[in-house]
N, C-alpha and C positions, 0 to 999 in steps of 0.2 A: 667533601661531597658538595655537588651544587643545588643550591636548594632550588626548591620545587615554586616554583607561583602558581597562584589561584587563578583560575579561569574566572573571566571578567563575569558577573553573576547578570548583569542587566544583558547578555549574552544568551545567558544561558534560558533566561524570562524570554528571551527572543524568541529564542530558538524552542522554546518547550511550546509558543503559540504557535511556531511555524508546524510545527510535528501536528498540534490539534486540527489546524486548519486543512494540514494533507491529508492526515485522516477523514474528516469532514468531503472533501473533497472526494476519497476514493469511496467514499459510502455512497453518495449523490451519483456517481458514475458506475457504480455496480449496483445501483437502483433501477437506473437508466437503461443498464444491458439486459439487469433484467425482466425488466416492461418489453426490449425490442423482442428479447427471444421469449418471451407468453406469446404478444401475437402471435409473432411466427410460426411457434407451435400451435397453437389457435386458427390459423389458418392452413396450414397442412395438413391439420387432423380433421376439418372440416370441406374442403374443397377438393371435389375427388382426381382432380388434376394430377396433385399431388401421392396420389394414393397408388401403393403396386396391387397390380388386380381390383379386388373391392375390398381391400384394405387400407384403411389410415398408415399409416408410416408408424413404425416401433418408435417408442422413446429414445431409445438408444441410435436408431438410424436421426434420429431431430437432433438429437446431441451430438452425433458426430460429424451432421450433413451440415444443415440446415442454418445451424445455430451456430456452424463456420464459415460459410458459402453465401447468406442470404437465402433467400427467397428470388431475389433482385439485384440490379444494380443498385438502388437506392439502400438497398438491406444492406448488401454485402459493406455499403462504403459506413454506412453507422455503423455493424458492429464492429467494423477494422479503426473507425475513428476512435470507439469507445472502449477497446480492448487493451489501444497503444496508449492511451491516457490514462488507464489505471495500470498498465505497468509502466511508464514514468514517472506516474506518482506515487506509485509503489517505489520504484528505487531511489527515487528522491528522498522519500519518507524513510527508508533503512538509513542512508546516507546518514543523515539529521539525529536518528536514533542513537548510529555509531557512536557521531561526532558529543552526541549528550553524554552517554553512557562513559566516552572519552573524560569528560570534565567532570564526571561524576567523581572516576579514578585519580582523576589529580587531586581530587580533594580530600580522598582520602589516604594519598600518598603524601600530601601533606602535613593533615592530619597525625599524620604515624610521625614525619620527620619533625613536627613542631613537638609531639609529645618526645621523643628520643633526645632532643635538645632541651626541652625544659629539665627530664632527666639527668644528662651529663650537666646540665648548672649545677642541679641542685645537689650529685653527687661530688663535687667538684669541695 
């Protein structure tokens, strides 16, 4: 059987910062989107331009529209900047998770294989 090696550990300290720091990151950026879409709703619920008849726009119409679309060009291109950057860093951050969650299992398929061989010694 080929034994199993340990994942380098100062790797794994790497990698468990790089995981905090995306996390941190997607927090900061879904803070961001949502500051852009309060305005937004904030101004469509308040500027009758926006409004069907003499009504504000439904929540539901601001979440589906709105809060996809802009207001703006200027809107539209933040929320499309800040959407694509926490799903990159969403998927970066599973990636990272995986690969932890991977080194986690070697250790303790090691684990199991260092105890089965201390075993067969000491049956031996």
């Amino acid at each position: 059987m080929k034994k199993i090696e340990l994942p380098d550990f100062d790797d794994m300290i790497k990698l468990a910062s790089e995981i905090g720091n995306k996390k941190t990151k997607i927090m900061l950026s879904e803070a961001n989107l949502d500051l852009v879409q309060a305005e937004i709703t904030d101004i469509v619920t308040k500027d009758k331009k926006y409004w069907v008849g003499d009504k504000p726009p439904s929540n539901a119409h601001i979440i589906s529209t709105y809060h996809i679309l802009g207001i703006s060009d200027s809107t539209k291109g933040t929320l499309a900047v800040l959407k694509t950057e926490i799903a990159v860093l969403t998927g970066d951050l599973r990636a990272d998770e995986l690969l932890f969650r991977v080194n986690e299992e070697m250790i303790d398929v090691w684990r199991t294989q260092s105890a089965s061989e201390r075993k067969a010694y000491l049956d031996s």
